[in-house]
BADOLUM-35548 format. One record per residue (C-alpha): residue in one letter; x, y, z. Coordinates in steps of 0.1 Angstrom, whole numbers, plus 2048, in hexadecimal, padded with zeros to 3 digits. Example, Ala and Ser with C-alpha at 12.3 -4.5 7.8 and 13.67 -1.06 7.14 Angstrom:
2
@resn->A&px->87B&py->7D3&pz->84E .
@resn->S&px->889&py->7F5&pz->847 .
REM end
This chain:
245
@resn->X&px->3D5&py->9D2&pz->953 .
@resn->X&px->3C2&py->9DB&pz->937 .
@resn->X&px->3B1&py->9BE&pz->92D .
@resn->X&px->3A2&py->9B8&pz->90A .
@resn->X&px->386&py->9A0&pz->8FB .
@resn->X&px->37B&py->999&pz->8DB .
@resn->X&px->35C&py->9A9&pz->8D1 .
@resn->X&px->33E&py->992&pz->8CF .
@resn->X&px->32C&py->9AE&pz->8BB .
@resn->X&px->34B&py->9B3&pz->8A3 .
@resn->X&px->35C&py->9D2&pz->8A4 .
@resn->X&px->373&py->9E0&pz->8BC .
@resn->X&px->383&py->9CA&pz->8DB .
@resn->X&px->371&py->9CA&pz->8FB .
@resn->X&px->383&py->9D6&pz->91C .
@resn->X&px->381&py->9D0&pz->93E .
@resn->X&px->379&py->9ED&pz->954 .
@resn->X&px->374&py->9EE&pz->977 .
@resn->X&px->361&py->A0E&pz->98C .
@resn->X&px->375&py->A14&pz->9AC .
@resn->X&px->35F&py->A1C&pz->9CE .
@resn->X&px->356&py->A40&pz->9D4 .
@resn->X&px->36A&py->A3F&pz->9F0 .
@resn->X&px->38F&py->A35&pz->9E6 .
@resn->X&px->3A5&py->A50&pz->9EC .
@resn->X&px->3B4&py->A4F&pz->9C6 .
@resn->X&px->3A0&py->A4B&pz->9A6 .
@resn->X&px->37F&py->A4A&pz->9C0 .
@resn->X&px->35F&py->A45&pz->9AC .
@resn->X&px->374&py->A40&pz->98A .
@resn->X&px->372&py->A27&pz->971 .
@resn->X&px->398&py->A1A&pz->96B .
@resn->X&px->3A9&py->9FA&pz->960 .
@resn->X&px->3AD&py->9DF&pz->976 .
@resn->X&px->3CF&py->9E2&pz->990 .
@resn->X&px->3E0&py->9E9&pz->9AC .
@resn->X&px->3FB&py->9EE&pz->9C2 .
@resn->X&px->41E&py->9D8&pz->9C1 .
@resn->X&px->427&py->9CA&pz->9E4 .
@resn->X&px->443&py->9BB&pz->9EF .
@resn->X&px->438&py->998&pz->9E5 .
@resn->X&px->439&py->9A3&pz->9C0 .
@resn->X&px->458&py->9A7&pz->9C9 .
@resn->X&px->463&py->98C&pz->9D9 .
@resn->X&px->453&py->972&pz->9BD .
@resn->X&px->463&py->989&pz->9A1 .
@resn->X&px->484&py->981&pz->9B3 .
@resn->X&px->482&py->95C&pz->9B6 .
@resn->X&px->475&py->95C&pz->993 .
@resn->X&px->493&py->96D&pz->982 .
@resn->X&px->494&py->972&pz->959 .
@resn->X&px->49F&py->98E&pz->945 .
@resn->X&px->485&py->9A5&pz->951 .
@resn->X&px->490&py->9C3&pz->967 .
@resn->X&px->486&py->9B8&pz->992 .
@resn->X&px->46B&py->9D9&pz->98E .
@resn->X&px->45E&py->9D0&pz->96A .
@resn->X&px->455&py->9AA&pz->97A .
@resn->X&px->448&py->9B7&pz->99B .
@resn->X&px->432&py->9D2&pz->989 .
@resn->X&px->429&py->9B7&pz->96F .
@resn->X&px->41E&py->99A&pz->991 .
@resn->X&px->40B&py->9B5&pz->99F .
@resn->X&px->3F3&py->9BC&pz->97C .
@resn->X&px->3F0&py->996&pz->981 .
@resn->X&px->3E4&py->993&pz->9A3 .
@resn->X&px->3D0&py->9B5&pz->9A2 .
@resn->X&px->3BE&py->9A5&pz->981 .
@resn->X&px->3B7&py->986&pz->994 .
@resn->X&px->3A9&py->998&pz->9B9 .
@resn->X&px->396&py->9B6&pz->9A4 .
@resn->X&px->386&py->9A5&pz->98B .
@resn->X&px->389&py->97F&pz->991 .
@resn->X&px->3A1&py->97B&pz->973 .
@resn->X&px->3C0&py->969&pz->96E .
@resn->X&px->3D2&py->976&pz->951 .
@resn->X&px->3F9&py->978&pz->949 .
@resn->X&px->3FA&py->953&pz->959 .
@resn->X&px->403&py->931&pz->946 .
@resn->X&px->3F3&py->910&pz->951 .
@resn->X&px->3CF&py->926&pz->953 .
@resn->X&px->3B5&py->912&pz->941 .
@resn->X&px->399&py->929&pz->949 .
@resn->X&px->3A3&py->94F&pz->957 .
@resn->X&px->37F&py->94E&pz->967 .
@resn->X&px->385&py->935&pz->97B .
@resn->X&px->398&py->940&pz->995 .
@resn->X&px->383&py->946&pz->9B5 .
@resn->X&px->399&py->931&pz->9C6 .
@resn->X&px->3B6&py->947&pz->9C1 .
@resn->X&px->3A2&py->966&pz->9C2 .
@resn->X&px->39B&py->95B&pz->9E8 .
@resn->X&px->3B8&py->952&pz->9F2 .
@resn->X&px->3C8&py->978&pz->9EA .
@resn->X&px->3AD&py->989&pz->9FA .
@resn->X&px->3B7&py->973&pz->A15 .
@resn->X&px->3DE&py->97F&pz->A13 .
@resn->X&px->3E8&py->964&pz->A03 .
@resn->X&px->40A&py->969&pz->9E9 .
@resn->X&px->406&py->965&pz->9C7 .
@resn->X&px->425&py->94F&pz->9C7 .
@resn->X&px->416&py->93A&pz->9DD .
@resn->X&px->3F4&py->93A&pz->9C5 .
@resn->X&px->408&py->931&pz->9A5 .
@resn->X&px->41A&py->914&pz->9BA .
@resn->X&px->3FB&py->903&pz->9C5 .
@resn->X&px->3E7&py->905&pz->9A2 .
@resn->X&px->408&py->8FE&pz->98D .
@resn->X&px->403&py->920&pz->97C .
@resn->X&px->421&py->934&pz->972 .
@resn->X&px->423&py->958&pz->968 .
@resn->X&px->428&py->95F&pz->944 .
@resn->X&px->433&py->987&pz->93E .
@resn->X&px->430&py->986&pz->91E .
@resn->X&px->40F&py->985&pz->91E .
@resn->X&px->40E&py->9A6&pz->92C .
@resn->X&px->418&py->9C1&pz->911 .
@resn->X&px->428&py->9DF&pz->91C .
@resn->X&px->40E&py->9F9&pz->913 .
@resn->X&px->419&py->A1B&pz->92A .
@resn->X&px->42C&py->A2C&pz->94B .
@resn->X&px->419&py->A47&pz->95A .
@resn->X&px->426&py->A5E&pz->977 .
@resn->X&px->41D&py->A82&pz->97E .
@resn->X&px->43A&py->A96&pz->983 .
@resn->X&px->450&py->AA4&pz->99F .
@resn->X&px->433&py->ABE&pz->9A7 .
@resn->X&px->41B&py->AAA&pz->9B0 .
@resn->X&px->42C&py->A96&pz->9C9 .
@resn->X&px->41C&py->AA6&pz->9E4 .
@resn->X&px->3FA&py->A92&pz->9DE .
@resn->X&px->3F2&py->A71&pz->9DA .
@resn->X&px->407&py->A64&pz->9B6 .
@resn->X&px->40F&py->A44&pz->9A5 .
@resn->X&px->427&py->A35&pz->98F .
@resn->X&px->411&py->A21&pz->97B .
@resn->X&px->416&py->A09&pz->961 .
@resn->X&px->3FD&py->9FF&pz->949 .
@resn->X&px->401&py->9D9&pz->936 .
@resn->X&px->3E7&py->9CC&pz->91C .
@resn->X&px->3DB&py->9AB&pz->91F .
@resn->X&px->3C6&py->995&pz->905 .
@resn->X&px->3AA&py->982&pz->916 .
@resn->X&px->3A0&py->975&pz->8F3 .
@resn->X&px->37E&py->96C&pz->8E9 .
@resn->X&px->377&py->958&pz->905 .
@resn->X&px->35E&py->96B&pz->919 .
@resn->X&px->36D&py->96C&pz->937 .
@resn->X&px->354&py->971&pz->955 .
@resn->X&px->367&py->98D&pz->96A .
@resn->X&px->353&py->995&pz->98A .
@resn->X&px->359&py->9B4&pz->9A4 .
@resn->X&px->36C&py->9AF&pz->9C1 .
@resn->X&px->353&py->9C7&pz->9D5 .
@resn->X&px->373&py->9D6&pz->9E6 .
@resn->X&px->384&py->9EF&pz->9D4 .
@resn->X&px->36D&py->9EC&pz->9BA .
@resn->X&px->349&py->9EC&pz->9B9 .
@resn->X&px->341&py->9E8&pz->98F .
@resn->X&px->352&py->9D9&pz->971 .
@resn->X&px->347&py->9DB&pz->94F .
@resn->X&px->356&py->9D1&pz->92E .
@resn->X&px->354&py->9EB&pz->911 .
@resn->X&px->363&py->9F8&pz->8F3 .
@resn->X&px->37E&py->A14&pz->8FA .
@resn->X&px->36B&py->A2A&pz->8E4 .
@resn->X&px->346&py->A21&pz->8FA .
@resn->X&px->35C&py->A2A&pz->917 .
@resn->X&px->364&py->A4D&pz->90D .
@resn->X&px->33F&py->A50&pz->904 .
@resn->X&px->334&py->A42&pz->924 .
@resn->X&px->34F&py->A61&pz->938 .
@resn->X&px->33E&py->A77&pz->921 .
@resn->X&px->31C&py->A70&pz->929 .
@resn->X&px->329&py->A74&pz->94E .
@resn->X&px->31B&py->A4F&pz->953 .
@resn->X&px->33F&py->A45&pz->95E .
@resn->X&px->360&py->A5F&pz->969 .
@resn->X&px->37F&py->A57&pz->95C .
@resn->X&px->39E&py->A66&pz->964 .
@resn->X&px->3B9&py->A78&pz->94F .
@resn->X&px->3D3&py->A59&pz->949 .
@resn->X&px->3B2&py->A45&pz->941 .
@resn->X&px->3A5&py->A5B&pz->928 .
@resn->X&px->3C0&py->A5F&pz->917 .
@resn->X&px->3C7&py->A36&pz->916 .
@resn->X&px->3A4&py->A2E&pz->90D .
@resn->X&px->3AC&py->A49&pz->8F3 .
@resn->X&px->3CC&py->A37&pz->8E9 .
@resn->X&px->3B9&py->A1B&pz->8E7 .
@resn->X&px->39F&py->A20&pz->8D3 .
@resn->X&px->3B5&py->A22&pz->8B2 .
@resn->X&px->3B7&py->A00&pz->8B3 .
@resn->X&px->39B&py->9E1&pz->8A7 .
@resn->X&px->3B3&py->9C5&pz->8B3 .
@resn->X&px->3C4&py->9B9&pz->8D0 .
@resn->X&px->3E1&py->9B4&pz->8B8 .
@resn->X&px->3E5&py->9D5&pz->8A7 .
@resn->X&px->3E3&py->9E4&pz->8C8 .
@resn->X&px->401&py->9CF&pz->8D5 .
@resn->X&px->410&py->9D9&pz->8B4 .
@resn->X&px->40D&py->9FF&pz->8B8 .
@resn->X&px->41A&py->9F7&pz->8DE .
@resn->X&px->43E&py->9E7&pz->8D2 .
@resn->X&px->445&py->A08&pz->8BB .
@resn->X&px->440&py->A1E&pz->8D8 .
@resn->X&px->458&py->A10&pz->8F3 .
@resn->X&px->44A&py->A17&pz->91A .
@resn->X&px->45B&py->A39&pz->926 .
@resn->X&px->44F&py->A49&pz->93E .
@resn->X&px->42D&py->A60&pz->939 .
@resn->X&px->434&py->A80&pz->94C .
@resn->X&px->417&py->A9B&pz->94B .
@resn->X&px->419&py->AC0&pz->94D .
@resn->X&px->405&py->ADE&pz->94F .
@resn->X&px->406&py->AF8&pz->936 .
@resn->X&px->3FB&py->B1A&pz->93A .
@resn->X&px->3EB&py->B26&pz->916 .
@resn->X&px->3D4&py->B45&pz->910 .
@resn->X&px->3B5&py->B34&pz->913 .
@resn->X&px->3C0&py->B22&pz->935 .
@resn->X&px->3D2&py->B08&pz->944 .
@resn->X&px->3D8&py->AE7&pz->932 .
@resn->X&px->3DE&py->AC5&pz->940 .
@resn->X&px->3F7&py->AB5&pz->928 .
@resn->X&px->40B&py->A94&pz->91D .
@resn->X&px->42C&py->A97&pz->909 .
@resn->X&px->42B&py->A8F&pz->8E4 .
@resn->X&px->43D&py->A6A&pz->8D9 .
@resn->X&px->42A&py->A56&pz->8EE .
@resn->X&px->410&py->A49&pz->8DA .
@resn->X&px->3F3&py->A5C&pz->8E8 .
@resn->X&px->3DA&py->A6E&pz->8CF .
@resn->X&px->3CE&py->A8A&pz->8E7 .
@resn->X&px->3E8&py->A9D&pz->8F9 .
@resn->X&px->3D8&py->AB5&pz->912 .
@resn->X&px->3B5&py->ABB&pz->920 .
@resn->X&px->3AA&py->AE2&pz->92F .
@resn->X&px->3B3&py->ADB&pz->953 .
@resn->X&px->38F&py->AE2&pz->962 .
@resn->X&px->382&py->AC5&pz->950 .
@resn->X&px->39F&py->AAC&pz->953 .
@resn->X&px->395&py->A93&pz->96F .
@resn->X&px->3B4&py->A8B&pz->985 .
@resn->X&px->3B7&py->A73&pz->9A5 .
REM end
């Protein structure tokens, strides 16, 4: 979920970035956009929901949810919210294993996906399967210019800061925060934009397919590389500097 905020300085939007632990086995140490994993529950509550949305697209979008709401105490993409801070209650009760469903039905929330814009599908290819890969799915979400108070879970994560996309490259280039090659090259995506809005805008002429990077061999070294029509400014970083999971 990558979450904007209006600036309170003016200028570009604010996101939301959380740092994972050194520990975790992907992305360990790295700064990345709030997310996780879809379970079977997305699943299951994208099911009994229905709508036009494909049973994947509506899990993968449940998931963004929930992850928003357990990572950084948020609960975005969901009507009847008043405040998206206040949500420790529901924050608690999925650390606890408690459904999302079951959430929504006891706070009379229900999930709105069209909140969530489409922003990109990322998944290494058939190479790579061998080590730990994702199919990821990236969704932009507009948090206003509310403030919202996010908070680290102090699980997964042990950081979150809000920043500019462009303060964020700054910050990986100052090697004060890693980033890793599909965030770098969102943040730079990103950072064309001043609005929430023109962002969304650029996102619905460049319909999600899927992001599928290569490696090409040139005369001055290996290059890790994107394919062209995506939307993405910078195409390929030298491999011996392009941070990967």
């Amino acid at each position: 979920m990558v979450i904007f905020r209006e600036n309170p300085s003016g200028g570009a939007p604010l996101l939301l970035m959380v740092e994972r632990i050194k520990a975790m086995a992907f992305a360990g140490g790295a700064a990345v956009f709030p997310g996780g994993k879809v379970d079977a529950a997305d699943f299951d509550y994208a099911e009994m929901l229905g709508g036009p949305l494909p049973l994947d697209e509506a899990a993968a979008r449940l998931a963004a949810i929930r992850e928003t709401i357990e990572e950084a105490g948020l609960a975005l993409g969901l009507a009847g919210v008043s405040d998206p801070a206040e949500c420790d209650e529901a924050r608690a009760a999925l650390h606890d294993g408690e459904s999302l469903q079951a959430i929504c039905t006891r706070h009379g929330w229900t999930p709105d996906f069209d909140r969530l814009v489409p922003w990109s599908r990322w998944r290494p290819p058939a190479f790579e399967r061998a080590s730990r890969v994702f199919d990821t799915r990236f969704y932009l979400a507009d948090a206003g210019a509310t403030a919202p108070v996010a908070t680290v879970d102090h699980t997964e994560n042990r950081a979150l800061f809000w920043a500019t996309a462009a303060e964020v490259l700054d910050k990986a280039d100052r090697d004060e925060v890693k980033i890793i090659f599909p965030t770098r090259r969102n943040l730079e995506r990103l950072a064309l934009f001043g609005t929430f809005d023109s962002a969304a805008r650029h996102a619905a002429e460049h319909p999600v397919t899927m992001v599928q990077t290569y490696i090409d061999k040139r005369e001055d070294g290996s290059w890790l590389c994107i394919p062209e029509g995506h939307g993405y400014p910078v195409l390929a970083e030298p491999i011996e500097t392009a941070m990967r999971g």
